[in-house]
N, C-alpha and C positions, 0 to 999 in steps of 0.2 A: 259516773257510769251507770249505779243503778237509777238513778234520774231519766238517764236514757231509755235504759230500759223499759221501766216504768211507764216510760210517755209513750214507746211501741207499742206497751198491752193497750195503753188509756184509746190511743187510737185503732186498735185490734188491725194491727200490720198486716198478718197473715190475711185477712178479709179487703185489705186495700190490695193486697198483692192478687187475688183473685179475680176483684172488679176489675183490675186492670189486663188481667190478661183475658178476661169475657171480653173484653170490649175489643183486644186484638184478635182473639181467637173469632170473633163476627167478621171481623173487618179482612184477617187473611186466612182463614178457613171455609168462610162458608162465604161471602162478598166476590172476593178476589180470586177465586175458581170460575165462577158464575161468569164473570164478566169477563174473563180469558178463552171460555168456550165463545164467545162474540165478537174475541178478537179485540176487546176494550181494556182499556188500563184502568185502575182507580180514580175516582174522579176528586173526591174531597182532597184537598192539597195535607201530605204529609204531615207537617210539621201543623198544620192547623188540627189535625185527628188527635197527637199525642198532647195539643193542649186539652182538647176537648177528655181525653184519659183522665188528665189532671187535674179538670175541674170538677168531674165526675168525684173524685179519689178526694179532694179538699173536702167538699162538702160532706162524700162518706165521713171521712173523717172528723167532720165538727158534730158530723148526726152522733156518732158516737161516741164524743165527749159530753154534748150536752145532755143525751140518756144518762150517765155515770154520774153528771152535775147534781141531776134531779132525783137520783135514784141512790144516794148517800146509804142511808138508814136502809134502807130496802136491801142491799148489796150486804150490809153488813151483818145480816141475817143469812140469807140465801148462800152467796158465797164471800166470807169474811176474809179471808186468807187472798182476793183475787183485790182487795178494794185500794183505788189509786188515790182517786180524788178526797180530798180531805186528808190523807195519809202522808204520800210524796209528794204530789202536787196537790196545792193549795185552790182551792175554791174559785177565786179570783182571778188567777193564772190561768183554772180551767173555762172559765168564761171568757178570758179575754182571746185565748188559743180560738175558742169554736166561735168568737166576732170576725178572727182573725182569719182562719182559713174559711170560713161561709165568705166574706169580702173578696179574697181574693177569687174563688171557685166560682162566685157570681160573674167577676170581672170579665174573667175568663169567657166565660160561656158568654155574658155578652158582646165582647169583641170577635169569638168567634162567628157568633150567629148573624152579626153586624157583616165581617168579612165575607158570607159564604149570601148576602143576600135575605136571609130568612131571620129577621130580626125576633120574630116572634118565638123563634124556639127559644130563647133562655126561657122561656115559663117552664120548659122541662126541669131546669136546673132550683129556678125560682120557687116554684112550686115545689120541688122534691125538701127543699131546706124549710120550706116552713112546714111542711106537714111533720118533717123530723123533730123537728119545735113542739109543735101540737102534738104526737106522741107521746115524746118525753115530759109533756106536762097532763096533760090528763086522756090521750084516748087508748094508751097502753092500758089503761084501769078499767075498759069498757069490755065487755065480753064481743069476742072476735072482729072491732073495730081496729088495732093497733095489730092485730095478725093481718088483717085486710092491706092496712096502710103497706107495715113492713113486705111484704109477698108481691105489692104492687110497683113499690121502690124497688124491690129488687130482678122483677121482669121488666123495669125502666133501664137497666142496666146494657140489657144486649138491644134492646129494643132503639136507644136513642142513638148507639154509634151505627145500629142501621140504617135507621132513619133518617140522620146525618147523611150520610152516603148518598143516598135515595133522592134527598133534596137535591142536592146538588148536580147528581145524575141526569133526574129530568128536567135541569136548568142548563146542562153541558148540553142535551139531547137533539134541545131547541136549535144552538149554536152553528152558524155555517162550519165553525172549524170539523164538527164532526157528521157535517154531512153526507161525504163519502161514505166515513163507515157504515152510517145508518143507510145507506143504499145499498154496500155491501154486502152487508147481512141481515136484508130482511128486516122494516121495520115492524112488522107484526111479529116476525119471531124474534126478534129484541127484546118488544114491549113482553111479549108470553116470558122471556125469563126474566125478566125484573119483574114482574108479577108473581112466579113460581120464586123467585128471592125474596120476594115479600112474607112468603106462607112460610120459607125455613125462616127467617127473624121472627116472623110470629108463634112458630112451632116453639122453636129456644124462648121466646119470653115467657107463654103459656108455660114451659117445663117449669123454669125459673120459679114462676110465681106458684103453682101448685106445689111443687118439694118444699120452699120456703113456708106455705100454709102447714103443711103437714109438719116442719123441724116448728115453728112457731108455737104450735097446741100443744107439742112436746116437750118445749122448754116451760112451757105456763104450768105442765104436769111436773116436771123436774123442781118446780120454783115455788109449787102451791101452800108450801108453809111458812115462805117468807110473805108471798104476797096476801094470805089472809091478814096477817100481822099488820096488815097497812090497807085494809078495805079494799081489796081491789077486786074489780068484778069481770075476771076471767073465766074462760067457758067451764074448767076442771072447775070452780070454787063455785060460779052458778049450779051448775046441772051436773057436777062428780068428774069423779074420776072415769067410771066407765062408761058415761055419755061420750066426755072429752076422747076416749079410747076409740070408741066406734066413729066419731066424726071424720078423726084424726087417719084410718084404716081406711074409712069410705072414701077420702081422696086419695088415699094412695093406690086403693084400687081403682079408682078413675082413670088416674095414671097411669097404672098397669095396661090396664083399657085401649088406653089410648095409645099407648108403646106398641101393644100387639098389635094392634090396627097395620101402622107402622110396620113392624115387621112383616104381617102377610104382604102390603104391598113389597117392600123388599124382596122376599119367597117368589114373587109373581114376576119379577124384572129381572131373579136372578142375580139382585146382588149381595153373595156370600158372604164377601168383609163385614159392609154393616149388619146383614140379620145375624152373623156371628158375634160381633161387638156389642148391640143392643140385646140379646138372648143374657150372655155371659156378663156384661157389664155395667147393663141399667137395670136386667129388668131382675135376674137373679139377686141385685141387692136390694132391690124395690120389694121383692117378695121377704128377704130376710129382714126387711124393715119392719114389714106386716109381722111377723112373726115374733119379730120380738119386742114390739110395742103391745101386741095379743097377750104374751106373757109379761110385761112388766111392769113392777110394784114398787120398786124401792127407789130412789131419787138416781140413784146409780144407773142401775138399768132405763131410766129414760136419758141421760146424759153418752150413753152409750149406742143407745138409737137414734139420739138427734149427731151423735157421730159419724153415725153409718149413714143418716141424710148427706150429710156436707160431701161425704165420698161417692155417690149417686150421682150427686151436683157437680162435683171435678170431672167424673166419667163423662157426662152428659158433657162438660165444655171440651173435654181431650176429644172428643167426638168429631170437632172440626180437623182435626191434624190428619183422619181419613181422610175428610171430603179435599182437602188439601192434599196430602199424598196420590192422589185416583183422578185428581180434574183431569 
């Protein structure tokens, strides 16, 4: 049983159960509204999205073995009391585990990408596994190259089951079967909301990717005395502590920024739900983030901010079950 256990932390379960539900929360929150105002159904077949989940969620899960693989000695500084590999599971196990789910994850994504037409998307999938590679071997040690990577994998996240979709949408589009509808309803105003579908999936990956930049510089502040220990050339250990502070604060105010934008348009349409949920639930934690990254020093207190990040991050996905409740 603690075998089990153990093998949920090695693959960080709770982050696979996340990815998995960004990728529904895109597909029927924010997709699947969209495409009901036009009178259209989903286009990507079912059962072909929940593999594409899974291939997503395999490969998360070998990125984060083979980090833990390479990162032995390093973990056992930083956090000792958390360390799998080498421990409960064995070294070799743990390599064979991240051959084993990257194989299958790739599989996947290429049978899907194979069935929907668009052969060339597994390079989303292809691509995401070896940079998780390359990470865990040397560009995590690089100052702000391995926060770049990780921030970019994980605005790949919402970005590729919509993208997904999207494919497949202006390959349905084409089709006589949905000709009627596209004369129905207007194909210029069709194409204008799959175009305005495109700007909310690119809104969510852009989120994605900045919170994850900002928790990234936070964790490298959280971890700066393990990672001296091992040369590694992250922004806090190049240019301090309170450089990495003000970097880390200038996106989140970016962010901030960019939220309030956002809500004035809200203010301007009138719609109270979201400026009420984006006021109270992105942006007031966004601001507590600022705040208490501003004040803190001790390893604790950044482990407690990069806390408050991930709840930002869940706000920002429950976000869809509005646009979902209101289509």
């Amino acid at each position: 049983m603690k075998k089990l256990i153990d093998f949920f932390k090695l693959v960080r379960l709770p982050n696979l159960v996340i990815i998995a539900l960004t990728q529904y929360a895109i597909r029927f929150g924010i997709i699947y509204p969209f495409l009901s105002q036009s009178n259209l159904k989903l286009f990507l077949d079912e059962r072909l999205f929940a593999y594409l989940v899974f291939a997503t969620v395999l490969i998360a899960a070998a990125g984060y073995i083979i980090n833990d693989y390479f990162d032995v000695k390093l973990d056992y500084l930083n956090k000792p009391k958390q360390l799998i590999v080498g421990k409960s599971i064995k070294r070799r196990h743990a390599m064979a585990l991240h051959i084993l789910f990257n194989a299958l994850g790739l599989s996947l994504a290429g049978f899907i990408a194979y069935r929907i037409g668009h052969p060339l998307l597994v390079l989303f999938q292809l691509v995401s596994a070896a940079l998780l590679w390359f990470y865990s071997v040397s560009f995590k040690k690089q100052v702000m190259v391995g926060n770049l990577i990780i921030a970019a994998l994980t605005a790949l996240v919402p970005f590729t089951a919509g993208y997904y979709e999207i494919a497949v949408m202006f390959d349905s589009l084409t089709d006589f079967a949905y000709e009627d509808a596209i004369i129905g309803n207007n194909l210029g105003s069709l194409l204008f909301s799959i175009k305005y579908l495109l700007y909310w999936i690119l809104g969510y990956s852009a989120f994605a990717f900045l919170l994850t930049m900002i928790r990234e510089i936070v964790k490298d502040m959280e971890d700066i005395e393990g990672d001296k220990a091992f040369d590694c050339k992250t922004l806090p250990i190049v240019y301090g502590i309170d450089k990495a502070k003000k970097v880390a604060i200038g996106i989140a105010g970016f962010t901030l920024t960019l939220i309030g934008l956002l809500e004035v348009i809200q203010f301007m349409s009138a719609d109270w739900i979201s400026l009420a949920y984006f006021i109270f639930l992105i942006s007031f934690p966004l601001i507590t983030v600022i705040y208490l990254l501003a004040k803190a020093e001790k390893k604790k207190h950044f482990f407690i901010v990069s806390q408050t990040i991930k709840v930002c991050m869940l706000f920002g996905i429950l976000y869809s079950l509005i646009i979902f409740a209101y289509q």
